[in-house]
C-alpha positions as CSV (number, residue, x, y, z in Angstrom):
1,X,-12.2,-22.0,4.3
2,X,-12.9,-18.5,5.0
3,X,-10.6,-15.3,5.7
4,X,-12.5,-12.9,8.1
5,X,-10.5,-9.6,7.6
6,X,-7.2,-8.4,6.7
7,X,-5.2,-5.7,9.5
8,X,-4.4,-2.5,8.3
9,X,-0.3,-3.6,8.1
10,X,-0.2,-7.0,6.4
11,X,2.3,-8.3,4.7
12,X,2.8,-11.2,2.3
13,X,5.3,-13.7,2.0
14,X,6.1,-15.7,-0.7
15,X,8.4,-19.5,0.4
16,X,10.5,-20.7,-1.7
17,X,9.0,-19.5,-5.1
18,X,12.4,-20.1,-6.5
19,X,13.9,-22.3,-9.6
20,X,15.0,-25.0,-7.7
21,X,11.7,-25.1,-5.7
22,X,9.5,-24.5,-8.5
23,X,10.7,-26.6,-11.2
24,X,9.6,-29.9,-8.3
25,X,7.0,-31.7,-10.0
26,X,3.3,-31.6,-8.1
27,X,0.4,-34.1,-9.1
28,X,-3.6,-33.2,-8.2
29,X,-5.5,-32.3,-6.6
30,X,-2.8,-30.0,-5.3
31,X,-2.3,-27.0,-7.7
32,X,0.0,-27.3,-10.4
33,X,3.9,-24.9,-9.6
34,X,2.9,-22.5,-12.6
35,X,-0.2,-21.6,-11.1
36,X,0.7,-21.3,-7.3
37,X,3.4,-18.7,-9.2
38,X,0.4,-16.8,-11.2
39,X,-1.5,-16.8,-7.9
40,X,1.5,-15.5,-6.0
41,X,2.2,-12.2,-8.1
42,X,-1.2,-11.6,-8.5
43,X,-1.5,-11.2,-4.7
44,X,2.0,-9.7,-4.8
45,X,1.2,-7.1,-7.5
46,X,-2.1,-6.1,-5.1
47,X,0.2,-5.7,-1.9
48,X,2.5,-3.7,-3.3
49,X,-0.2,-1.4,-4.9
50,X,-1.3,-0.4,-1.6
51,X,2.4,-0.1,-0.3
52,X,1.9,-3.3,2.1
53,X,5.1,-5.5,2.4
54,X,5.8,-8.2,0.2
55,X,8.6,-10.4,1.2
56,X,10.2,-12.8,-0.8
57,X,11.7,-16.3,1.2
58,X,14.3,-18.0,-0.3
59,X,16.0,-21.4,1.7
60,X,19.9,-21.9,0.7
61,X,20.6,-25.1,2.9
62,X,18.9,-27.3,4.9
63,X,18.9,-28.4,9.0
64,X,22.0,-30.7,9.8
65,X,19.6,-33.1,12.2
66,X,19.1,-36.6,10.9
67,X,16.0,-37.2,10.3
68,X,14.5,-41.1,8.5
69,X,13.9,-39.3,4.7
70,X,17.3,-38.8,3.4
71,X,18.1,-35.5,1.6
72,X,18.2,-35.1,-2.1
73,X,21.9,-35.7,-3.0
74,X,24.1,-34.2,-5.1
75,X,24.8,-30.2,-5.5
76,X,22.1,-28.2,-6.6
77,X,22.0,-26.3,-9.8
78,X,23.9,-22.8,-10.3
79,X,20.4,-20.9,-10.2
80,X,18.4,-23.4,-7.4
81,X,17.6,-20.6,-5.1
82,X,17.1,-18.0,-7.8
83,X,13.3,-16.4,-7.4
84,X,11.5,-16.9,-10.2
85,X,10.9,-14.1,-12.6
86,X,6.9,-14.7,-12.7
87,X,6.7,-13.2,-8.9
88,X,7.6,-9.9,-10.6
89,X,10.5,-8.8,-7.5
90,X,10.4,-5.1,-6.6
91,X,13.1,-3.1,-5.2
92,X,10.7,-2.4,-2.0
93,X,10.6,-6.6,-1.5
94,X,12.1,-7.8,1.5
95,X,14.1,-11.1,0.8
96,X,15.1,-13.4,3.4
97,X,17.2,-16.2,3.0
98,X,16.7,-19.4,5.1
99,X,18.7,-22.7,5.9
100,X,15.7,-24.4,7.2
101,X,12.2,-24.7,6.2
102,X,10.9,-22.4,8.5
103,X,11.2,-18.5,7.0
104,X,11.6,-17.4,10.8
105,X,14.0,-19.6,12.4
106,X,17.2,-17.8,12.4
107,X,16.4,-15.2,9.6
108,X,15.3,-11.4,10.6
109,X,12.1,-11.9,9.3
110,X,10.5,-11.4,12.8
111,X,12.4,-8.2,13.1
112,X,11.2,-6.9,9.6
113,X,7.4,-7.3,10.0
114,X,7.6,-5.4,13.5
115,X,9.6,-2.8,12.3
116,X,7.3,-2.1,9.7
117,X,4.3,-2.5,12.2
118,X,3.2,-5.8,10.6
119,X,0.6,-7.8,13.0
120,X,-0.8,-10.4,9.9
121,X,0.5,-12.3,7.3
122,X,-0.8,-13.6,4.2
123,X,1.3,-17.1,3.1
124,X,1.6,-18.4,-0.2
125,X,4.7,-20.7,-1.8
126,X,6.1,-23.9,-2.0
127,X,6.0,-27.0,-0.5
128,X,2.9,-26.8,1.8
129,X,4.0,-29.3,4.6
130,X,7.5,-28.1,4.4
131,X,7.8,-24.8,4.2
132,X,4.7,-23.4,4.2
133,X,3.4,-25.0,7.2
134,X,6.9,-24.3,8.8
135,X,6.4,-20.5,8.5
136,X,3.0,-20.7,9.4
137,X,3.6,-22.2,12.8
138,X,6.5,-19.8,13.7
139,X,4.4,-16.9,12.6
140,X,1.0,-18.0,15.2
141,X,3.6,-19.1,17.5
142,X,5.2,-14.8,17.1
143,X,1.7,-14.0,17.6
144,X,0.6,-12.9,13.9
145,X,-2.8,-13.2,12.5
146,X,-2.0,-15.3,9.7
147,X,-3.9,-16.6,6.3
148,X,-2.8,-18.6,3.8
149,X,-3.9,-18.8,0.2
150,X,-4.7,-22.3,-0.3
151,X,-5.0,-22.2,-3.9
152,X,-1.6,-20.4,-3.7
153,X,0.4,-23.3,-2.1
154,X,1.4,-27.2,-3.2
155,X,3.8,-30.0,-2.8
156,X,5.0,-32.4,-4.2
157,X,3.2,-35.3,-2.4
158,X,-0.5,-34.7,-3.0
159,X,-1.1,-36.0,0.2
160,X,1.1,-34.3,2.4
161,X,-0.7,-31.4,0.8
162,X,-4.1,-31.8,1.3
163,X,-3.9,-33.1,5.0
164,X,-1.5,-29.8,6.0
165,X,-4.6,-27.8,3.9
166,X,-7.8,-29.4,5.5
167,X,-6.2,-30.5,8.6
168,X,-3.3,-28.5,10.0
169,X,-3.0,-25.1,8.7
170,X,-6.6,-24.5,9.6
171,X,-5.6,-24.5,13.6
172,X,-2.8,-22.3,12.7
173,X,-4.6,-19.4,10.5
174,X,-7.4,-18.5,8.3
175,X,-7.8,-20.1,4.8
176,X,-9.0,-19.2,2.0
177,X,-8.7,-18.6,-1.8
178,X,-6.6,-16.0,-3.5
179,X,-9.5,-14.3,-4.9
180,X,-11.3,-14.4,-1.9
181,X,-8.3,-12.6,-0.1
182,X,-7.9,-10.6,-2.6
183,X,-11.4,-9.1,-2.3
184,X,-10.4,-8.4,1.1
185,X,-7.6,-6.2,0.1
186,X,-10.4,-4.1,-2.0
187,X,-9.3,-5.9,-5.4
């Protein structure tokens, strides 16, 4: 668990910190949704200091493929993919809005980051093996430097969490704690 460096252009982006996300109940060791939040606007309130990008991912939907799990049923509440107030959103955020739980796959997320000369990302959000892990693939596989904030990131199956923490993200990206990459950034 250690974060080497951070690029000049990095950018951080927040999945699925929204009310509908947020309010999913999460049992140790992973951490608790209140404080993934905390640590998320910390590290957002340090980006956006030094005029990095902070970009806010927001799913709507979900993939129409079958799959053995069924989807939750019913409609979600009015305000389910309303962000959170505690991430403190900016006029400068960029928000995407997904349909699947990868923040790249079909969104112009790819196309913001290069615009804005982006080569690394810094992950933090909710659900770790959903989510999480979804973006952090796509964003190796676009050729980013990526790091995620594992203190920053949980699910709702404990388990799910800590084997995409100790045993998949790892081959994806650089891990480390929020303070840790926060020191990075000069904090």
């Amino acid at each position: 668990m250690t974060a080497t460096t951070l690029d000049p252009t990095t950018a951080l982006v927040l999945v699925d910190l929204q009310k509908g996300i947020v309010a999913l109940p999460t049992t140790d060791p992973a951490p608790t949704a209140d404080a993934v939040v905390a640590r998320a606007a910390r590290l957002a309130a340090a980006f956006r200091e030094r005029g990095l990008p902070v970009v806010l991912v927001r799913v709507v939907g979900a993939a129409p493929g079958r799959s053995e799990a069924p989807l939750r049923s019913g409609r979600p509440p009015a305000d389910f993919a309303e962000l959170v107030p505690g991430i403190g959103r900016q006029e400068t955020d960029i928000v995407v809005t997904k349909h699947t739980w990868g923040a790249f796959h079909a969104t112009d997320l790819d196309l913001q980051l290069r615009r804005r000369g982006v080569t690394q990302v810094v992950l933090a959000g909710i659900a770790t093996g959903a989510g999480v892990e979804s973006t952090a693939r796509a964003a190796h596989e676009h050729g980013y430097h990526v790091t995620v904030a594992t203190d920053a990131v949980t699910d709702p199956d404990p388990e799910v969490h800590r084997f995409s923490v100790t045993k998949v993200l790892p081959r994806l990206a650089e891990t480390d704690t929020t303070d840790n990459i926060l020191a990075l950034l000069g904090d």
